[in-house]
VOPAGU-2260 file (C-alpha; in pm, 1 decimal, decimal comma):
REM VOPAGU-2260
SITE   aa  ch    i         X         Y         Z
SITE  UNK   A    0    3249,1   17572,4    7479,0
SITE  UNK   A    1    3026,9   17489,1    7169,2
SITE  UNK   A    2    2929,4   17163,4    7129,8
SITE  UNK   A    3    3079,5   17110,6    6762,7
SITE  UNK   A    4    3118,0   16776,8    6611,1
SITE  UNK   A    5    3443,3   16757,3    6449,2
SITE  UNK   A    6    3402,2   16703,7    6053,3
SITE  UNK   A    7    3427,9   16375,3    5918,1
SITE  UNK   A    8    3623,1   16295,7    5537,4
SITE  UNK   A    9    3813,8   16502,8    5299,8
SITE  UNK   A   10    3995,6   16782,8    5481,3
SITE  UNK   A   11    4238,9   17005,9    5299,0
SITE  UNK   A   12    4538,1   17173,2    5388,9
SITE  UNK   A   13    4562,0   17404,5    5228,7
SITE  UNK   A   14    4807,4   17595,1    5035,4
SITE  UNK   A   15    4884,7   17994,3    5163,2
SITE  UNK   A   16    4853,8   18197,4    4824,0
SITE  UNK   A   17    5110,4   18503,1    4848,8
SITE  UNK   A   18    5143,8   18793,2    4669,7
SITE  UNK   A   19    5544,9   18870,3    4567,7
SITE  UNK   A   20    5573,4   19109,2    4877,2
SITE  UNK   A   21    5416,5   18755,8    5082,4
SITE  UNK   A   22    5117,3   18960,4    5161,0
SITE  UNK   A   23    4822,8   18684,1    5153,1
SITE  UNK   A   24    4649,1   18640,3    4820,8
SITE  UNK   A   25    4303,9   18747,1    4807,4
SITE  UNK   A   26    4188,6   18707,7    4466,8
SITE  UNK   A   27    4405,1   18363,7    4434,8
SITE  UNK   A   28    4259,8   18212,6    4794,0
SITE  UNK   A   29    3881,7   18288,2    4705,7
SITE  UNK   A   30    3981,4   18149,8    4339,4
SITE  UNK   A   31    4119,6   17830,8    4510,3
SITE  UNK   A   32    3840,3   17804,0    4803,9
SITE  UNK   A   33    3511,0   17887,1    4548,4
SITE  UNK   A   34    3674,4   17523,9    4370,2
SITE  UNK   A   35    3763,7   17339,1    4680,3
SITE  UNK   A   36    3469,3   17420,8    4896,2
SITE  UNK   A   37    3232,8   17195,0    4704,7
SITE  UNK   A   38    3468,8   16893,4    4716,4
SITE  UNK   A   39    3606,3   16935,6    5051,4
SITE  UNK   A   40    3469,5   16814,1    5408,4
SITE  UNK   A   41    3685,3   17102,3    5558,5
SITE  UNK   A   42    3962,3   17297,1    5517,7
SITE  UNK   A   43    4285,6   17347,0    5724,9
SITE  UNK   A   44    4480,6   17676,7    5702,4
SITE  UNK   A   45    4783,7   17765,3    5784,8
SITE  UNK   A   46    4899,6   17398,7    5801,1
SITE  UNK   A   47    5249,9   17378,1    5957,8
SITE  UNK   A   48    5376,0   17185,8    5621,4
SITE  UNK   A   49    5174,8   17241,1    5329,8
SITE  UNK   A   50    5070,9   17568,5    5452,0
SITE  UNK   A   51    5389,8   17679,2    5539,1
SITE  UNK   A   52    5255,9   17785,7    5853,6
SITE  UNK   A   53    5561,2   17756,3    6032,9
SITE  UNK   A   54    5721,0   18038,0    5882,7
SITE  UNK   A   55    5384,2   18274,0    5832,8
SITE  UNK   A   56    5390,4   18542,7    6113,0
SITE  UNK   A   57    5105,4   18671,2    6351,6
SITE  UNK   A   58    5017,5   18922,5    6107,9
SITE  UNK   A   59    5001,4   18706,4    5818,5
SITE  UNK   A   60    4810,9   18449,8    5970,3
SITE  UNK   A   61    4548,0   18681,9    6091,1
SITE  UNK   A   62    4533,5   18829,4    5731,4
SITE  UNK   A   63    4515,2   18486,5    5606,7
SITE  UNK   A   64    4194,6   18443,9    5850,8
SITE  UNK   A   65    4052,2   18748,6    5780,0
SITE  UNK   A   66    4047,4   18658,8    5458,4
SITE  UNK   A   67    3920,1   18277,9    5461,4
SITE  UNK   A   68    3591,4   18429,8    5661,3
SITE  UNK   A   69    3522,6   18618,4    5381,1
SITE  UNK   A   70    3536,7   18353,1    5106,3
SITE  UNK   A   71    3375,7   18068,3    5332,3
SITE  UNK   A   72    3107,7   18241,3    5490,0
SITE  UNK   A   73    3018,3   17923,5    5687,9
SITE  UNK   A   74    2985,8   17716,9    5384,9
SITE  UNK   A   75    3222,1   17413,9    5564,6
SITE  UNK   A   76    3425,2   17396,7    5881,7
SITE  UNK   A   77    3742,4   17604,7    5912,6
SITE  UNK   A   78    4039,0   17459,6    6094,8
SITE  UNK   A   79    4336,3   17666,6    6172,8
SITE  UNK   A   80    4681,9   17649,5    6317,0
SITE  UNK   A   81    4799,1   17823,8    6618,8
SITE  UNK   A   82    5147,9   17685,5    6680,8
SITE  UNK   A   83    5405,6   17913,5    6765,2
SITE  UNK   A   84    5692,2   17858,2    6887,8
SITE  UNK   A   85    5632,8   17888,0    7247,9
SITE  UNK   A   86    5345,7   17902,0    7489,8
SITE  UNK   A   87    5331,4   18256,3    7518,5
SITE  UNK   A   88    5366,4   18332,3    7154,3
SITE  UNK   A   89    5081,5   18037,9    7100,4
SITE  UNK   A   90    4836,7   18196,9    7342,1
SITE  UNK   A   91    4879,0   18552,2    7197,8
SITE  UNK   A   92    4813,7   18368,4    6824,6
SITE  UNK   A   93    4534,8   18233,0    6952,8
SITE  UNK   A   94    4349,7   18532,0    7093,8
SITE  UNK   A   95    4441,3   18743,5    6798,6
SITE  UNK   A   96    4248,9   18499,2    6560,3
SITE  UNK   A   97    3985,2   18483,8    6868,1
SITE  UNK   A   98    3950,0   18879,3    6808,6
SITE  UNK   A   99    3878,8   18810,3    6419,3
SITE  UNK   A  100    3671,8   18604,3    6488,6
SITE  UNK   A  101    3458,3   18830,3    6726,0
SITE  UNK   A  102    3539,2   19162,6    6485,9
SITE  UNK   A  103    3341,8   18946,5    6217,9
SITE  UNK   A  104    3081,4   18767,1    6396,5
SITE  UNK   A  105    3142,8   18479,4    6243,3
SITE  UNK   A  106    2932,0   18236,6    6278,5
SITE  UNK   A  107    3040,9   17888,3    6104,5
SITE  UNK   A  108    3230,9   17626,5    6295,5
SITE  UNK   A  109    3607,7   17677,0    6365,3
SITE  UNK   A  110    3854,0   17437,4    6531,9
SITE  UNK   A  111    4176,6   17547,8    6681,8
SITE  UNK   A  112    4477,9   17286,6    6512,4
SITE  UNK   A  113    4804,8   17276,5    6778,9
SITE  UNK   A  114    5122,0   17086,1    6781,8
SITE  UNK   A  115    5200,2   17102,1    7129,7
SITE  UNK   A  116    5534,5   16910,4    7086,7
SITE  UNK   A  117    5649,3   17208,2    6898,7
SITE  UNK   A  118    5660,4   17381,3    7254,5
SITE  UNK   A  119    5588,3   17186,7    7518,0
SITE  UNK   A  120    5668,8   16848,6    7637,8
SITE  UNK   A  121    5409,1   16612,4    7764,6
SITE  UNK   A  122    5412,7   16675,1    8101,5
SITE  UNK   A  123    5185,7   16918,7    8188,8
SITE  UNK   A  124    4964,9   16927,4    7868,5
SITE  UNK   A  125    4620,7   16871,8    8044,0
SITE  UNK   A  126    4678,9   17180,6    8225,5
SITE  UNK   A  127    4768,3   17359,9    7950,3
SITE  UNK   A  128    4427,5   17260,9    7751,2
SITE  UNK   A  129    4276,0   17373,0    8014,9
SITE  UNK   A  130    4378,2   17731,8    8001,1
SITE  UNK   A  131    4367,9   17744,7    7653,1
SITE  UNK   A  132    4015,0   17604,1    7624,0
SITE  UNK   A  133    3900,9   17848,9    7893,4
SITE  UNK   A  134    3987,8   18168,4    7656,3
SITE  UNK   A  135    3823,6   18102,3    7374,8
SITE  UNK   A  136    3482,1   17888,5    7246,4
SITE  UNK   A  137    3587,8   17696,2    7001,1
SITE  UNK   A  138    3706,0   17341,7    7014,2
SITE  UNK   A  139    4133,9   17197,6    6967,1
SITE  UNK   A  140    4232,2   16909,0    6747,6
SITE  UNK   A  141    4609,3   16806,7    6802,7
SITE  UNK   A  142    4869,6   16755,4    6585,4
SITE  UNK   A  143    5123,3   16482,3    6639,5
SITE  UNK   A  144    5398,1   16492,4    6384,8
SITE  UNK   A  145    5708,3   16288,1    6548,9
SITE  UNK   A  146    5925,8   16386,7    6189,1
SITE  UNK   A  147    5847,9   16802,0    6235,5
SITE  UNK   A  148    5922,8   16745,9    6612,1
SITE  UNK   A  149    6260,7   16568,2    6550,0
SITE  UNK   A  150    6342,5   16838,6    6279,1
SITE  UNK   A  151    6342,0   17152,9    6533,0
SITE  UNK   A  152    6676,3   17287,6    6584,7
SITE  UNK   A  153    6622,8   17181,9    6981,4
SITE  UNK   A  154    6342,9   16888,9    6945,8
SITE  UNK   A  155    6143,8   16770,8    7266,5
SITE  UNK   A  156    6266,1   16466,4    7421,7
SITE  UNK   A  157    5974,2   16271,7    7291,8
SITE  UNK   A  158    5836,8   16365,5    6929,6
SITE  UNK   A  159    5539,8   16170,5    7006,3
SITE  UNK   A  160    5255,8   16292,6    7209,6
SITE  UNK   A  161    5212,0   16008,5    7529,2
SITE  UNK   A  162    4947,6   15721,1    7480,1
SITE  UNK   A  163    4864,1   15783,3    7863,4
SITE  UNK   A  164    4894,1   16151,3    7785,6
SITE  UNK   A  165    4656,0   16157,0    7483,8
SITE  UNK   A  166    4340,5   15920,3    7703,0
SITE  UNK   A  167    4400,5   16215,4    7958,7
SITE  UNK   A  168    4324,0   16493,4    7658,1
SITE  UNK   A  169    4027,0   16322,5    7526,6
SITE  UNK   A  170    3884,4   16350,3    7818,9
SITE  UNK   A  171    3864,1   16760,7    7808,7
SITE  UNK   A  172    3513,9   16806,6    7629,6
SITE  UNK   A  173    3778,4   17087,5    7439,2
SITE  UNK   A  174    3959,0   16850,2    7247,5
SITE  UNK   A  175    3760,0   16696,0    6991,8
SITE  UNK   A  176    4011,2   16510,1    6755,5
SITE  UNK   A  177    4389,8   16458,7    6614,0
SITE  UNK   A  178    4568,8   16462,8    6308,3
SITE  UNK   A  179    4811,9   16190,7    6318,3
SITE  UNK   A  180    5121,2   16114,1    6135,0
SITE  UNK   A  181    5364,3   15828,2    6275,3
SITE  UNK   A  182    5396,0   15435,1    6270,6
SITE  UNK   A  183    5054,6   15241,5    6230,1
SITE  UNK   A  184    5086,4   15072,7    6543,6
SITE  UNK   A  185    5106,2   15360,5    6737,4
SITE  UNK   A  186    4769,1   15512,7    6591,2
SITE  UNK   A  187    4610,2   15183,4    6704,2
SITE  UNK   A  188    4712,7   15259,3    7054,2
SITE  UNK   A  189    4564,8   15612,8    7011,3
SITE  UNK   A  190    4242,1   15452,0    6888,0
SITE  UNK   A  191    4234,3   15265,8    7203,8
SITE  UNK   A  192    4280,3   15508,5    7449,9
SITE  UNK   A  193    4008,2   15782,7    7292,6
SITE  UNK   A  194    3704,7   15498,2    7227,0
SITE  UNK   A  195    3545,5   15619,6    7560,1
SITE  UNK   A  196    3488,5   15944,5    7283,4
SITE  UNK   A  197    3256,4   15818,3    7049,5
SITE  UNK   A  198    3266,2   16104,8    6797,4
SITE  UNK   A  199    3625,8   16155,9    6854,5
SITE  UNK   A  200    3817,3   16209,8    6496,3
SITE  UNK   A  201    4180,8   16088,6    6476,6
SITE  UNK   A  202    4283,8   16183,9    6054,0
SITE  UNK   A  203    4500,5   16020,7    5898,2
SITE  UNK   A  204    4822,9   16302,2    5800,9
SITE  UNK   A  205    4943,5   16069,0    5580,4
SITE  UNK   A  206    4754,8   16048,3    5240,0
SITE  UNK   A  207    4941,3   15687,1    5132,6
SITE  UNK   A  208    4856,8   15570,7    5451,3
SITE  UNK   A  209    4510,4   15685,7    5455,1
SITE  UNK   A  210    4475,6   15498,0    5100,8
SITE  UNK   A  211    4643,6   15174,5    5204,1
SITE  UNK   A  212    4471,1   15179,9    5531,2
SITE  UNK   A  213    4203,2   15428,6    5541,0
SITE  UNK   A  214    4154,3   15542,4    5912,0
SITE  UNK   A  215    3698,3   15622,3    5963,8
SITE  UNK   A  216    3712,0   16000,7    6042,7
SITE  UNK   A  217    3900,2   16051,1    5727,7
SITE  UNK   A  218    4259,0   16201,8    5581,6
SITE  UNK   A  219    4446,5   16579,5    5593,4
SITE  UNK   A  220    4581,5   16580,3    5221,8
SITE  UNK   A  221    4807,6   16828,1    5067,1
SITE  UNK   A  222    4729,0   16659,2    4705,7
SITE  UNK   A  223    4343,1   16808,9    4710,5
SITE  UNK   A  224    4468,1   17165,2    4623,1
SITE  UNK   A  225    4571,7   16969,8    4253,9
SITE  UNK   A  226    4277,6   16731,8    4255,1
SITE  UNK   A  227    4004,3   16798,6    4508,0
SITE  UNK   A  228    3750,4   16561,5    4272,7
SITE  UNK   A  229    3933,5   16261,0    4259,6
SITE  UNK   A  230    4045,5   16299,9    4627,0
SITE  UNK   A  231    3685,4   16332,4    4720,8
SITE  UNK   A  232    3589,8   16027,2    4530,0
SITE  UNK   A  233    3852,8   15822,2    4675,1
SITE  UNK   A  234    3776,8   15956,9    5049,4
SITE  UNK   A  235    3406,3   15906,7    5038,2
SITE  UNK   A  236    3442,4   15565,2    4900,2
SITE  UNK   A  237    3703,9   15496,3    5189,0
SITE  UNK   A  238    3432,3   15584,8    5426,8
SITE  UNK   A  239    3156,2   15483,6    5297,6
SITE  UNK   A  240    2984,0   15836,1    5308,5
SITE  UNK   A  241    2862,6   15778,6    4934,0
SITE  UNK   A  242    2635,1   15497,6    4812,7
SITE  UNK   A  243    2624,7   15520,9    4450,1
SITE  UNK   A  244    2759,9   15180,3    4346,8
SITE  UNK   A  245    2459,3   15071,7    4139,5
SITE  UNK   A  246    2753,5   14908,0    3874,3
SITE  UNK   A  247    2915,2   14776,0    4123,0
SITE  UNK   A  248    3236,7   14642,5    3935,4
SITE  UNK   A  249    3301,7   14937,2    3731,0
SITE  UNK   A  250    3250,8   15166,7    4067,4
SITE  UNK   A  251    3556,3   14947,3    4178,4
SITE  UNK   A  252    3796,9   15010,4    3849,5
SITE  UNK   A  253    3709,6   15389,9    3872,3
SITE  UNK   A  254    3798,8   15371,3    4275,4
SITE  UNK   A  255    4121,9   15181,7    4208,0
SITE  UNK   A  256    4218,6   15392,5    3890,5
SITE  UNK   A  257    4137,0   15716,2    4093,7
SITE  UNK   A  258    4389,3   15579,3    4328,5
SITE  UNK   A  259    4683,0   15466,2    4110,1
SITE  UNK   A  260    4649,4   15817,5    4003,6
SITE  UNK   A  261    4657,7   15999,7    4309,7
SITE  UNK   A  262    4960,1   15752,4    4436,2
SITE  UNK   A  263    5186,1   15859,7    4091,7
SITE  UNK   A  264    5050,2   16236,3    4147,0
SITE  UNK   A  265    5244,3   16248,8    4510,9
SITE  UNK   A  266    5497,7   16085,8    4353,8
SITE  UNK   A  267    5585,9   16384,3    4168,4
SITE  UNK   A  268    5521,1   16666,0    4408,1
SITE  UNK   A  269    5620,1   16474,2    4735,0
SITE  UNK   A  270    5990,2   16579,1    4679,5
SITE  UNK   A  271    5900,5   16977,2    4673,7
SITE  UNK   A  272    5487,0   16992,9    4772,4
SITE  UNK   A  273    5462,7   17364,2    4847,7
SITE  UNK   A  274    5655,8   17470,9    4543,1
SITE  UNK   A  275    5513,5   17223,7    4286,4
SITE  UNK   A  276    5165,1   17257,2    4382,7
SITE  UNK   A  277    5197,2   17616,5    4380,4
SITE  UNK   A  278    5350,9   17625,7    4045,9
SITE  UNK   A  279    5117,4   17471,8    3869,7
SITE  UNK   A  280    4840,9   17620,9    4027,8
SITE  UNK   A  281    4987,5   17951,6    3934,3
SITE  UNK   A  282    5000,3   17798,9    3591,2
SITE  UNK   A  283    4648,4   17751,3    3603,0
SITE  UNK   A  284    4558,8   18065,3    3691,4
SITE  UNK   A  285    4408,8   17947,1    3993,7
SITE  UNK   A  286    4652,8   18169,9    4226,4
SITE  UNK   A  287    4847,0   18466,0    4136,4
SITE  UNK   A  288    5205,0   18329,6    4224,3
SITE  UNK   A  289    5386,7   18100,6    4340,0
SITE  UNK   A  290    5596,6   18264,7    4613,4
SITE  UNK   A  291    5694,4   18057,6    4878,5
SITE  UNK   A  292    5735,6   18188,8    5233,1
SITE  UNK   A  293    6120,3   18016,7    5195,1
SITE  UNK   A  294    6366,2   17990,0    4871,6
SITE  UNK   A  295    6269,2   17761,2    4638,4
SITE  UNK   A  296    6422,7   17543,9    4395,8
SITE  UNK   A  297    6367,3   17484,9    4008,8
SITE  UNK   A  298    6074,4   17262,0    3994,1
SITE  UNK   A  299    5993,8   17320,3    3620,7
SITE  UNK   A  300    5992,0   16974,4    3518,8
SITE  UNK   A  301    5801,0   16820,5    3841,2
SITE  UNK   A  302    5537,7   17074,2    3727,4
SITE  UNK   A  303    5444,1   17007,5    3400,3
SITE  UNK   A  304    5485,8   16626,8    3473,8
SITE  UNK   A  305    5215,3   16694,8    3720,0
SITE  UNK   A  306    5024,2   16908,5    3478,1
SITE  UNK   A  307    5070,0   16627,7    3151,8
SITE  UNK   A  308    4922,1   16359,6    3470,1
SITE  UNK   A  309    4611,5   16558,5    3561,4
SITE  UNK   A  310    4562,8   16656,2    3174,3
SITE  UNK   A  311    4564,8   16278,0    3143,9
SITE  UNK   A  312    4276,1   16230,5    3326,4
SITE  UNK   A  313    4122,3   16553,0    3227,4
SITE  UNK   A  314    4159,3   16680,9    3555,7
SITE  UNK   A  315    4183,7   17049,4    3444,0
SITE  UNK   A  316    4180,5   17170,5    3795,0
């Protein structure tokens, strides 16, 4: 098991360019990583919601990998999501992008992103870090989403991964972090029972959360593949990672504009992310479609609200 330290700020998830026949993208993902890779503190691929990587097959998610290596080369950490929907299914996912890995002898740091919940209750997940861990090299960082848990056609009992549960995980040098989304007070509780990890990372999934209460390993944010710079700002201020304040009040007004503008950019594509963002970056050029991995609705007038917004603050994307 490498010793990686989990990255700390800005991470992307990223959205899965498609060609019409849902192939992956080429052209359109190095297009879209080339602009984000500069901004961004990682990416996350194959997301199960912005990524659609619910409903992207073994095949296209080893594509999809293929791919990313290609573009990245190494330049920032690569996370990537395994989840299927049951153990089996996750294990073969995960030694299929293992063998990409290996084919390409690739050397820049990857972490494996799981929602156990999706397929396993809590009982029992030690063990099954374990095995997983003892397969491959590269470090885990959970997902707990209790709203894509109760949405499963036969959700686990709990849609919350186990306080008691989670102090057990961070104790398996494999597990290095988690992406939470859920009620403030329970992220508290997860802070408390992984301090004995000092490097740790629990992100916040939630990007208004993250801005009203910015978590210190940083946010997962859907809104960077529309405006990585102004995400970046916002995230580095949150954390303190930059310290170019030298006008100290106006560094404040640009902060809190950046943020009224993120906040009223999610307000538009919150109700459709996948298609809106990928509509307008299609209308950019930045991607070559918009396919979706699912029907889609008619979203023309979320997108070029979005695109008037970013023109508005000449964020040309």
């Amino acid at each position: 098991m490498q010793a990686l330290v989990p990255p700390r700020g800005l991470i992307v998830e990223l959205i899965t360019p498609l060609n019409q026949d849902r192939s992956i993208d080429g052209r359109g993902l190095g297009h879209l990583l080339d602009r984000l890779s500069p901004l961004v503190h990682a990416v996350f691929f194959a997301g199960p919601d912005t990524g659609e990587g619910k409903n992207l097959s073994l095949s296209q998610r080893l594509e999809l990998l293929e791919k990313a290596l290609v573009v990245v080369r190494g330049r920032i950490p690569i996370l990537f999501w395994i989840t299927q929907e049951g153990e089996e299914k996750t294990t073969e996912t995960l030694l299929g992008l293992k063998k990409t890995l290996e084919r390409r002898r690739y050397g820049g740091q990857v972490f494996w992103v799981d929602t156990p919940l999706y397929y396993h209750s809590n009982r029992g997940l030690p063990a099954l870090y374990r095995n997983l861990s003892s397969m491959v090299d590269e470090p885990f960082i959970l997902h707990n989403s209790p709203e894509f848990i109760r949405g499963l056609a036969k959700p686990m009992k709990r849609s919350n991964i186990r306080t008691a549960i989670l102090k057990e995980l961070a104790s398996l040098k494999a597990i290095v972090g988690l992406i939470f989304l859920g009620f403030l007070d329970r992220a508290h509780n997860y802070q408390k029972a992984c301090r004995s990890r000092a490097r740790f990372r629990i992100y916040d999934g939630d990007e208004t959360h993250f801005m009203d209460h910015p978590s210190m390993s940083g946010v997962v944010s859907s809104g960077a593949n529309l405006a990585p710079g102004a995400w970046q700002k916002i995230t580095e201020s949150s954390l303190r990672i930059t310290t170019n304040q030298d006008n100290y009040p106006e560094y404040l007004h640009q902060v809190w504009d950046l943020g009224q503008y993120l906040r009223d950019l999610k307000g538009i594509y919150q109700r459709a992310p996948v298609t809106i963002i990928k509509e307008v970056l299609a209308d950019k050029g930045i991607i070559e479609t918009p396919t979706c991995t699912f029907p889609t609705k008619d979203v023309e007038e979320s997108k070029q609200r979005a695109k008037e917004l970013m023109d508005s603050y000449n964020d040309r994307a």
